[in-house]
C-alpha positions in Angstrom: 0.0 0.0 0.0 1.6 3.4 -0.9 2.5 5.2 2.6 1.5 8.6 1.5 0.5 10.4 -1.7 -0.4 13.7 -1.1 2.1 15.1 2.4 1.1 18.8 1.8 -1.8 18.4 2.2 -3.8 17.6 6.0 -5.5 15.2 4.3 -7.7 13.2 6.6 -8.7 16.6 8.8 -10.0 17.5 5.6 -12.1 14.5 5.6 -13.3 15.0 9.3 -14.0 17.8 8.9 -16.7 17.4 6.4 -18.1 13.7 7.3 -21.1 15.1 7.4 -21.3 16.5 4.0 -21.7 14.9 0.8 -18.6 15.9 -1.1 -15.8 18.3 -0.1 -12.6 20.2 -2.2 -9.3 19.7 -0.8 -6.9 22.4 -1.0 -4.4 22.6 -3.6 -0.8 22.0 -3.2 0.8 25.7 -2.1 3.5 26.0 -4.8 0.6 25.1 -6.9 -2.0 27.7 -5.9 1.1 30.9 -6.4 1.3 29.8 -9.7 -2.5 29.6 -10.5 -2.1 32.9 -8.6 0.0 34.7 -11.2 -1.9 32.7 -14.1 -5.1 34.4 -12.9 -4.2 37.8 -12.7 -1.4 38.0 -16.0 -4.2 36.2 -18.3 -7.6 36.0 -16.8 -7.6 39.3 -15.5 -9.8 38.1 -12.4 -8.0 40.4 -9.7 -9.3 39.4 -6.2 -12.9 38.4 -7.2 -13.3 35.8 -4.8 -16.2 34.7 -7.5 -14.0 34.9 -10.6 -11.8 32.7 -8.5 -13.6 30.1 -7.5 -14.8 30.0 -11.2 -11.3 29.6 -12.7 -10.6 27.0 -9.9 -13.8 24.9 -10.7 -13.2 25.4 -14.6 -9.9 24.1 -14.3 -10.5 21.2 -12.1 -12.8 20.0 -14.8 -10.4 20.6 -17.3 -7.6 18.4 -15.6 -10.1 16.0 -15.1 -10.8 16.0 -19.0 -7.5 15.6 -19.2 -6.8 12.7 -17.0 -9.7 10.9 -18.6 -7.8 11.6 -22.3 -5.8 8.8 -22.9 -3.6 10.5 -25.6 -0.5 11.6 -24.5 0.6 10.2 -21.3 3.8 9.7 -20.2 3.0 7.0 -17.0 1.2 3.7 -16.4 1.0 3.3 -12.8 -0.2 -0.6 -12.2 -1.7 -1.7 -9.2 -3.8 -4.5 -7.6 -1.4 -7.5 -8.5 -1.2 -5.6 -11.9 -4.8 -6.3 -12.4 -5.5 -3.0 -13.3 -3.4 -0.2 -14.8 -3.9 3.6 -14.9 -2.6 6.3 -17.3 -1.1 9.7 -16.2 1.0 12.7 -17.0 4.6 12.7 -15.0 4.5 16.9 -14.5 1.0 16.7 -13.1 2.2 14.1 -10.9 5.7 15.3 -9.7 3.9 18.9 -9.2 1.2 17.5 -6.8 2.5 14.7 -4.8 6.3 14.6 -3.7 5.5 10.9 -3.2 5.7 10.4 -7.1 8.0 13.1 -7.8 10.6 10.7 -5.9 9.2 7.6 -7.3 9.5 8.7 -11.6 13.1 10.1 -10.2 14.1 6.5 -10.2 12.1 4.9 -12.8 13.5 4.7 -16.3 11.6 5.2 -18.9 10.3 1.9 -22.0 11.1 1.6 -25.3 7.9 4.1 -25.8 9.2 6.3 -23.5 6.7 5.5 -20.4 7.3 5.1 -17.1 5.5 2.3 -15.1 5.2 2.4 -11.5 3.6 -0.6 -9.7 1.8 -0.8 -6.6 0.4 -4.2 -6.2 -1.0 -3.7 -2.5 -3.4 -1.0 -3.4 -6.6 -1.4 -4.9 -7.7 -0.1 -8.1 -10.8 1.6 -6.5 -9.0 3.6 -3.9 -6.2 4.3 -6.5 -8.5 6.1 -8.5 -10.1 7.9 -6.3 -6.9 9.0 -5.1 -6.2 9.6 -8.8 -9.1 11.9 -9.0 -7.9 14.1 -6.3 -4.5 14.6 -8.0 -5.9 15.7 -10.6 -9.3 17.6 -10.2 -8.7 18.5 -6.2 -12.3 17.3 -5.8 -13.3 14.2 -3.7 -16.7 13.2 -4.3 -18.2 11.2 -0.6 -21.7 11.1 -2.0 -22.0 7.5 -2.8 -19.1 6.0 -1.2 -19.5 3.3 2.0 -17.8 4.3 4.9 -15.6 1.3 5.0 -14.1 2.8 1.9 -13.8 6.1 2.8 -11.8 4.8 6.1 -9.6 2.0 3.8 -9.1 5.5 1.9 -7.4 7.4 4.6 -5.4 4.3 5.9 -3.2 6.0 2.4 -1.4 8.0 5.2 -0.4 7.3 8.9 -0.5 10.9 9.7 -4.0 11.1 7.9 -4.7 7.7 10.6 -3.6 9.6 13.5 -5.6 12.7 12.7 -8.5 10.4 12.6 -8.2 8.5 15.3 -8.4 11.5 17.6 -11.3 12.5 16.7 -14.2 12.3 19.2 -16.9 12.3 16.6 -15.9 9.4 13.5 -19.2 8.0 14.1 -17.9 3.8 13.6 -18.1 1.4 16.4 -14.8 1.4 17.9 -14.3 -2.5 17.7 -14.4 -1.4 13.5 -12.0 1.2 14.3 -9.6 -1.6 16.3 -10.3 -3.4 13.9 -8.7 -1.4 10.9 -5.6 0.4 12.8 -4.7 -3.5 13.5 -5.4 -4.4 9.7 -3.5 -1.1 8.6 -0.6 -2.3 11.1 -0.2 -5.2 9.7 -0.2 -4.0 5.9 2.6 -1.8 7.1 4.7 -4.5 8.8 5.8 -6.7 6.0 7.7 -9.6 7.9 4.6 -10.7 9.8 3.4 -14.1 9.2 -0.4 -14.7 8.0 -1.4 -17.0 10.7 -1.9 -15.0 13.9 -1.2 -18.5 15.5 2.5 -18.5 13.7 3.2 -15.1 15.3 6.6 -14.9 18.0 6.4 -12.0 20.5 9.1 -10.5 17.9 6.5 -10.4 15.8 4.2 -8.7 18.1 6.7 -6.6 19.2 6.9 -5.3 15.3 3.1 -4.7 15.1 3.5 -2.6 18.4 6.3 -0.3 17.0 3.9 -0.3 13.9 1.1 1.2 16.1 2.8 2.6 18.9 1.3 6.2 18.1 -1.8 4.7 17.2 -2.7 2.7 20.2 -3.0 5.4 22.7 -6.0 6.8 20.8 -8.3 3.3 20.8 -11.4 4.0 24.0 -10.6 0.5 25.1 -12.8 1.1 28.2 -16.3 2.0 26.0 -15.7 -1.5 24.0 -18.0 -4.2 25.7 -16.9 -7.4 26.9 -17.4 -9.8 24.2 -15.5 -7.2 21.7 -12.7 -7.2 24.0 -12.2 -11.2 24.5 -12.9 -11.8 20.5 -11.0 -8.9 19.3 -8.6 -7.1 21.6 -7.2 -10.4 23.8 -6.1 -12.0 20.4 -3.6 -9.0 20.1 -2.7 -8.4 23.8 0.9 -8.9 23.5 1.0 -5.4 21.7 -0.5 -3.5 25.1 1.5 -2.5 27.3 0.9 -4.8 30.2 -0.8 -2.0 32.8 -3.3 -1.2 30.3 -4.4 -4.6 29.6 -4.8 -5.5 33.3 -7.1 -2.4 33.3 -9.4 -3.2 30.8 -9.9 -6.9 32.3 -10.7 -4.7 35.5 -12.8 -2.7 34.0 -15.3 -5.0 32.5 -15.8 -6.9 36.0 -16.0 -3.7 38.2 -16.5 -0.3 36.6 -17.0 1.6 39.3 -13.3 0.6 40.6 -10.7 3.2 39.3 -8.0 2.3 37.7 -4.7 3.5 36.7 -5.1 3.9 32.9 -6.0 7.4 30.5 -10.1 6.7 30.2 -10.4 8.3 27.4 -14.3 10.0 26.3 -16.5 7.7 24.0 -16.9 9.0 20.5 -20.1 11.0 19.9 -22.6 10.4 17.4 -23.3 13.6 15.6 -27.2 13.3 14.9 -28.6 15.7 12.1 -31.7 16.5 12.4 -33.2 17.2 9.5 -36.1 19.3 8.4 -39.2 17.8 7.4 -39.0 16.3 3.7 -41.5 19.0 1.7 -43.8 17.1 -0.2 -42.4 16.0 -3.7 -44.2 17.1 -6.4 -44.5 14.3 -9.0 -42.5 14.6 -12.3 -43.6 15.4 -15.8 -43.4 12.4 -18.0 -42.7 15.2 -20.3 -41.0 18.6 -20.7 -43.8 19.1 -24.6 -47.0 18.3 -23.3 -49.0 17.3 -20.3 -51.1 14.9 -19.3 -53.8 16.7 -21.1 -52.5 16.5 -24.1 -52.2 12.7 -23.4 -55.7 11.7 -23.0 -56.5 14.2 -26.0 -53.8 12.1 -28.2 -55.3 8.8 -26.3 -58.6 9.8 -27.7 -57.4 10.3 -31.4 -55.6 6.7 -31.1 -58.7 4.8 -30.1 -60.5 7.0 -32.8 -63.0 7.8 -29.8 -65.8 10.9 -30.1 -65.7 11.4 -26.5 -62.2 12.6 -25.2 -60.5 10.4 -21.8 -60.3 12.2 -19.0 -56.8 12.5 -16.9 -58.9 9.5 -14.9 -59.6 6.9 -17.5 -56.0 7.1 -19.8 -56.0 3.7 -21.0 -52.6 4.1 -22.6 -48.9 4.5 -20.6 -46.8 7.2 -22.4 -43.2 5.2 -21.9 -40.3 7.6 -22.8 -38.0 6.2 -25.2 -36.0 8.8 -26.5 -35.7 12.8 -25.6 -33.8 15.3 -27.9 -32.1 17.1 -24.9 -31.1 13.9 -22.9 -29.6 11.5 -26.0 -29.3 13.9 -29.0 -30.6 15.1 -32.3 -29.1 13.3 -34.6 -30.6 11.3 -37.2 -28.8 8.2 -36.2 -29.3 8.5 -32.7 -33.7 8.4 -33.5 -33.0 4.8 -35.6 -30.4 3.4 -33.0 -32.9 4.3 -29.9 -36.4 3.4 -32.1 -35.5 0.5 -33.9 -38.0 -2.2 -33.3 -40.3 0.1 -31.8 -44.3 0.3 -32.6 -46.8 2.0 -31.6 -45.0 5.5 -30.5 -45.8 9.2 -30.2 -42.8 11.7 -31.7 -43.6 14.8 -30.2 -41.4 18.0 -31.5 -41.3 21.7 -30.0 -40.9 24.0 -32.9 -38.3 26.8 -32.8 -39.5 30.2 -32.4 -43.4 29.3 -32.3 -43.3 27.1 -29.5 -45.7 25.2 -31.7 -46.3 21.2 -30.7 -46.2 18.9 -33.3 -46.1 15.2 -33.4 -47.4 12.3 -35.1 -48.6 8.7 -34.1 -47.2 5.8 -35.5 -48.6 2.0 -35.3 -46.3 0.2 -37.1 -42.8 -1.0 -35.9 -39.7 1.4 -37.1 -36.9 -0.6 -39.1 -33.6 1.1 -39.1 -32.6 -1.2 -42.5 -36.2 0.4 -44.3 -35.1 4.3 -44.1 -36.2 5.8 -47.4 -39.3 3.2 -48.0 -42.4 3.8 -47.4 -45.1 1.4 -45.8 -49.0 1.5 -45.2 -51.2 2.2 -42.6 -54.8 3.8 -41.5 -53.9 3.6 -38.1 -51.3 6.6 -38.1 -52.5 10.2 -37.9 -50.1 13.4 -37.2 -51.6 16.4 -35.0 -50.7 19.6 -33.9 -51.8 20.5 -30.4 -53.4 24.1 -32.3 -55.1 22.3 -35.7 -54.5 19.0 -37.0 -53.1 17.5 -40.5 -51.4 17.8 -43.5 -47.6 15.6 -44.6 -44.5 15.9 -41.4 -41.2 15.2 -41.7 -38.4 15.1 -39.2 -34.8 16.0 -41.4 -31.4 17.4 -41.1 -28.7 17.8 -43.7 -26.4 18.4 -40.5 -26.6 15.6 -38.4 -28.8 17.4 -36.0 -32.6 18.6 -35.9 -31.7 21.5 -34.1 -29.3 23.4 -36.6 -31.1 23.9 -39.8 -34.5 24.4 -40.4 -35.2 20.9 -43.0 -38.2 19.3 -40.7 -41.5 20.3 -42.1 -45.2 19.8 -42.7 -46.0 20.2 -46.5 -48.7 22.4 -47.4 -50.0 21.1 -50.4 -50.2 17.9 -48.9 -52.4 14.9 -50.7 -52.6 12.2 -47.6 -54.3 14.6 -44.9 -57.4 16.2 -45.2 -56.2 18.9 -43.1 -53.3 21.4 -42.9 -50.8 20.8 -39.7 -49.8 24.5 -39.7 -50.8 27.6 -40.6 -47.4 29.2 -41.3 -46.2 30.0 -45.0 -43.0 28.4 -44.4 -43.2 24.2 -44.5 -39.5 24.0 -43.3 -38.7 24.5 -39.3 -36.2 24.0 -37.2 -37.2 22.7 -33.1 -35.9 22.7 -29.5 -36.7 19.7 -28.4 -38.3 16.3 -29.2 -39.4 13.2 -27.6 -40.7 9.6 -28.5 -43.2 7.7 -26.6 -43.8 3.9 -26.9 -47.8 4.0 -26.0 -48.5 0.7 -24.0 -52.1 -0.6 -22.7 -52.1 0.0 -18.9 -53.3 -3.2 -17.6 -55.9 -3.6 -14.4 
């Protein structure tokens, strides 16, 4: 496991301090923020805007990011997890933010393709790239992560360990935290054997000088008596013999003093939260409500009497949205292949205008150009209702030229679909329902 990565950085206060949050930034390296410093004021011109700033930072997280996740270009293959898993990365973004690999490349040589490779076997390729991340962008995202791997994540660092370790408020049982300073110890002391039964006090004695600035920080007296026997006795050897006699003591007669540092229990912070406002339920689509689907429900069933928002006898299932996977021609056959019986809705630039069409037959990406026969299909517009529509692009994209249209002079509708002079249009947005018979 890599000792430490990032030793300007306070890492795990960082990390205390905002348990309670979601995500947090760390701080960049100093040397790092004069010269984003001096880059911001000779060509950004952002002065002391504390806003500017924290613009340019953001932006330029992102952009390292970008350019982590670019896989032209680099210089270093870092390998980890018994070579399982290798990463890519730049050397100068490396060397400048973490003296831990500016010494490491400084004795690597470089391959045949010029690359360095630095493996770390012990460390696995989750917590490397999260670590990675950091480097990189300065942003470590908490949101989703299990607390076990935020802890494994700060075991990168014994100084990070210590920090945490005194803190009265980690909210983990401590028979966990034991748990991982004695997994972290032995990690860190390499001649140990792996059967605990195998162990010589030598070897206990290494494990204590492992932990011996760890140890003092456990609350052995707030750990119950079954945690101690199954987890603290195996390990006894590396107590210092006072202390142990203590705890026994202490389980048996609590109210008897005792020589050793009692040290507080660890509070729980609780957060209490505000009550959860009522959620309002989301639109199954940003073009039309649920109106508009019953009125469009009525026209598919041919019915003279319209549904109501009660008796819909049709699901509107979201397929494809413009905004969310794209406007290009391609993208509509990819996502609609196969599809039948669907609603394409469009939102026509400039007008605001809803247009759309219904559709009973099944789309077939390997038919574009042919034509095929129904009288089950109809096209609409949510102000009149008719004539010939056409969804096109001779750029790849709906929304950049105006080449979707509904022909005037149309001979297959009774009925115009506009009332504008202009047939041709360009739109906003679109979406595609697959209509499905809700079932009782």
């Amino acid at each position: 496991m890599l000792t430490i990565f990032l030793n300007t950085i306070d890492f795990l206060r960082s990390v205390a301090r905002c348990s309670h949050r979601s995500f947090f930034v760390l701080e960049l390296d100093n040397d790092l923020q004069k010269n984003l410093g001096k880059k911001r004021s000779l060509d950004l011109g952002f002065n002391d805007s504390k806003k500017m700033s924290l613009k340019f930072f953001d932006k330029l997280s992102q952009n390292l990011i970008e350019l982590l996740n670019d896989k032209d270009d680099y210089n270093v293959i870092i390998e980890v997890e018994n070579k399982k898993k290798s990463f890519t990365a730049h050397s100068n973004v490396l060397k400048f933010r973490s003296s831990y690999f500016r010494r490491e490349l400084e004795n690597i040589q470089t391959n045949e393709n010029n690359v360095k490779i630095i493996i770390k076997s012990n460390i696995s390729a989750q917590i490397f790239n999260f670590i990675l991340q950091y480097i990189y962008g300065g942003i470590v995202d908490l949101e989703n992560c299990e607390t076990r791997f935020i802890y494994d994540l700060m075991l990168a660092a014994e100084s990070a360990l210590l920090s945490l370790l005194k803190r009265d408020d980690l909210q983990i049982e401590e028979v966990k935290i034991w748990d991982y300073v004695i997994k972290w110890g032995i990690a860190q002391t390499s001649t140990l054997p792996k059967n605990l039964e195998d162990w010589t006090k030598e070897n206990f004695l290494a494990l204590k000088t492992t932990l011996r600035q760890c140890l003092p920080h456990i609350r052995y007296f707030h750990l119950s008596g079954i945690e101690v026997f199954d987890k603290i006795e195996p390990y006894k050897k590396i107590l210092d013999k006072q202390l142990w006699k203590d705890i026994n003591q202490y389980i048996v007669a609590p109210e008897q003093p005792v020589k050793s540092i009692i040290l507080p229990p660890r509070s729980v912070l609780v957060t209490e939260l505000p009550p959860r406002a009522k959620e309002s339920k989301e639109s199954f689509s940003t073009i039309i409500s649920e109106e508009h689907a019953a009125e469009i429900s009525t026209w598919i069933d041919r019915k003279t009497t319209a549904y109501t928002l009660t008796d819909i006898p049709y699901k509107f299932e979201l397929i494809l949205r413009g905004t969310r996977d794209g406007f290009t021609p391609q993208t509509f056959w990819n996502i609609c292949h196969g599809h039948a019986c669907t609603v394409v809705l469009l939102k026509v630039k400039g007008t605001d205008e809803i247009v759309g069409g219904y559709n009973p037959l099944a789309y077939d990406k390997n038919t574009i150009g042919k034509w095929t026969e129904t009288k089950d299909s109809f096209i609409f517009s949510l102000k009149m209702f008719g004539g010939d529509f056409c969804m096109s692009s001779n750029k790849s994209n709906f929304t950049l030229d105006d080449c979707c249209f509904c022909r005037i002079n149309s001979h297959s509708y009774e009925k115009l679909l506009r009332s504008s002079s202009s047939e041709f249009f360009s739109i906003t947005d679109y979406e595609v329902f697959k209509i499905v018979k809700k079932t009782i």
